[in-house]
N, C-alpha and C positions, 0 to 999 in steps of 0.2 A: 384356309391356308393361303398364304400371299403369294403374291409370283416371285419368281428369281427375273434374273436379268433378259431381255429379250432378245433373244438370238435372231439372224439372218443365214439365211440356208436355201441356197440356189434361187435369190431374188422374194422369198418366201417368210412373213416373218412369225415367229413360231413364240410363244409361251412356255419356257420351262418349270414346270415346279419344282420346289427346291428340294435337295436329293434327303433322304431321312438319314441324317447323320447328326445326334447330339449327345451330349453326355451324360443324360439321364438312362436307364436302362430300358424304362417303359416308350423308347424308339422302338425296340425292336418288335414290337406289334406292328408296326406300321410295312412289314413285308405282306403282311395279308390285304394291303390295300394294290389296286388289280393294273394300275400304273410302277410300280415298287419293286424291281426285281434286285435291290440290296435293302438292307438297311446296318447299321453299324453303329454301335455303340464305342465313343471313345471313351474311353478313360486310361490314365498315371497308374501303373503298378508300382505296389512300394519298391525303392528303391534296395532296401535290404532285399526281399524280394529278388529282385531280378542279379544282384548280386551274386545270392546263394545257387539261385539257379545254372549260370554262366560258369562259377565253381564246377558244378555240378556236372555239366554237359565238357568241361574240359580235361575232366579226372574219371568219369566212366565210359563204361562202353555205350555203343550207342542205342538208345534205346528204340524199342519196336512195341511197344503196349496195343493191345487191339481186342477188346473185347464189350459184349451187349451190358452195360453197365444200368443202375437206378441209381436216383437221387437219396437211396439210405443206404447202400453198398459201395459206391463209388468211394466216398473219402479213403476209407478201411485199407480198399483194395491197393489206391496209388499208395498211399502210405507203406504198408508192404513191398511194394515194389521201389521202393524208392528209400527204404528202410537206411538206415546210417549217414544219407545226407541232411543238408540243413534245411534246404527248401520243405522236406517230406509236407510238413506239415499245412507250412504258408498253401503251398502250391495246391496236394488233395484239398484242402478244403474250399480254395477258392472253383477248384473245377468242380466240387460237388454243388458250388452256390448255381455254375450256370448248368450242370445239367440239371439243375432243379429247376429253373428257368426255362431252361428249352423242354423240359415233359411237361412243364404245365402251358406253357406254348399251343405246343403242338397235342395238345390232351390225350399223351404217350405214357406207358408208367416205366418205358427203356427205354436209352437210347446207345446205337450203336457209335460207342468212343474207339478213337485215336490219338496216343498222345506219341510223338515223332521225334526223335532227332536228324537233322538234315544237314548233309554238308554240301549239297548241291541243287539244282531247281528239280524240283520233282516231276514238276507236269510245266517245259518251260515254255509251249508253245500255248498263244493264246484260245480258248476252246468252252466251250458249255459241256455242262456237269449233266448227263443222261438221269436226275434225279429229280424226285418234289422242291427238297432242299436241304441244304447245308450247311452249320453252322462252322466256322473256323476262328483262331485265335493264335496272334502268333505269341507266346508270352516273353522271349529272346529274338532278334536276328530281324533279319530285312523281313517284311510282312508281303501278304496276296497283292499282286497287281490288278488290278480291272480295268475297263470302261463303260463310260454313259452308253445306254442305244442308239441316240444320236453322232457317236462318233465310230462308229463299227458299220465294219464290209462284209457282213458277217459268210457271204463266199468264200472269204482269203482265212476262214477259221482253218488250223494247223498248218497255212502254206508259209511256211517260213516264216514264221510269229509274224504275221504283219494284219491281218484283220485290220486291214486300214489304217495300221500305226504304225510309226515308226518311234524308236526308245529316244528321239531325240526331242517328240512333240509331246504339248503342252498338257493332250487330250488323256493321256495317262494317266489314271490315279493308280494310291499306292497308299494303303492302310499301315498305320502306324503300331508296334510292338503295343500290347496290352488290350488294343481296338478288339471287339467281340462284333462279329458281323453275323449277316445271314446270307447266303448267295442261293435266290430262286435259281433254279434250273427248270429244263423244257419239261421234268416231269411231272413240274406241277401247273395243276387242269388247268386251261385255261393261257397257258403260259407257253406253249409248246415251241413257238419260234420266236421267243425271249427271254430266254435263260440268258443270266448274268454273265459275259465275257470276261473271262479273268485267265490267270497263270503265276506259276509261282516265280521266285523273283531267282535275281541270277545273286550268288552270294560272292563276298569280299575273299581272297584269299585268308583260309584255316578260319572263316567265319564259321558259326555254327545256329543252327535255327531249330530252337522248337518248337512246333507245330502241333496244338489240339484243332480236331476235328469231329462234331458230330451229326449223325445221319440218326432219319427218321427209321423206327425199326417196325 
């Protein structure tokens, strides 16, 4: 793998690799490499797709879905829950593709889902996830915020969102609607004080976001 661009850090000059972010799906293997605490699959949802959904999340109530799902039960289930809209279908079956994805991942035959509707930041302060890992997806609305290691105070984690950032610098990323990520947390081995800094984003006035999330079970 080549290097990325050569950064300078306190007179110091350092080699970054480049971060695992493509649009192939078979990136997200690459969180198991021991440098890696994101990686991120992008990809375009159809735009019917996200249509139906934006429908969807502006005419119901808001949903709270949270159950140990598999990758032959999951479709069935949101479909049910999701019964009389248009997305039902689009939507269950694309999340049944990644939880298929993430059990054979993490060679799980559950995993613990969360599908969300959010009308404000949920966790707005920037913080590490006390877990191995987690996968998230935002399929509508502003997505997960992060940063690099190299740009984190990680002292200043939950003091007034600032983990050495302020939302007006450049060091901020910010995953795009449809993007499938993974965020290492401290409690995976090996990893204990470099779990992925991130927080959710702050939303647009009567924006609406929703948010899949899944945990190793």
């Amino acid at each position: 793998m080549s290097l990325n661009t050569v950064v300078k850090k306190d007179d110091v000059v350092e080699s970054v690799l480049p971060l695992p972010i493509d649009k192939q799906s078979s990136v997200l293997t690459d969180i198991y490499q021991p440098e890696n605490n994101i990686a991120i699959w992008q990809r375009t949802l159809p735009i019917e797709m996200t249509t139906s959904i934006q429908e969807m999340l502006q005419n119901s109530k808001p949903l709270a879905l949270v159950k140990y799902v598999t990758p032959d039960d999951v479709a069935e289930w949101i479909r049910g829950k999701l019964d009389g809209y248009a997305c039902a279908n689009a939507l269950s079956e694309d999340i049944a593709l990644i939880v298929d994805m993430f059990c054979c991942l993490f060679d799980t035959k559950e995993a613990g889902l969360r599908l969300t509707t959010l009308d404000k930041a949920m966790c707005p302060k920037f913080h590490v996830d006390q877990i191995p890992c987690r996968l998230v997806s935002t399929y509508t609305g502003t997505a997960t915020e992060w940063l690099e290691n190299n740009h984190v105070d990680r002292s200043q984690l939950g003091a007034g969102n600032k983990a050495g950032h302020s939302d007006n610098d450049f060091t901020m990323q910010r995953m795009q609607s449809g993007d499938v990520a993974l965020l290492k947390g401290s409690g995976w081995k090996g990893n204990e004080n470099m779990g992925l800094v991130h927080r959710s984003p702050a939303l647009k006035l009567n924006e609406k976001r929703l948010l899949l999330t899944l945990d190793i079970v």
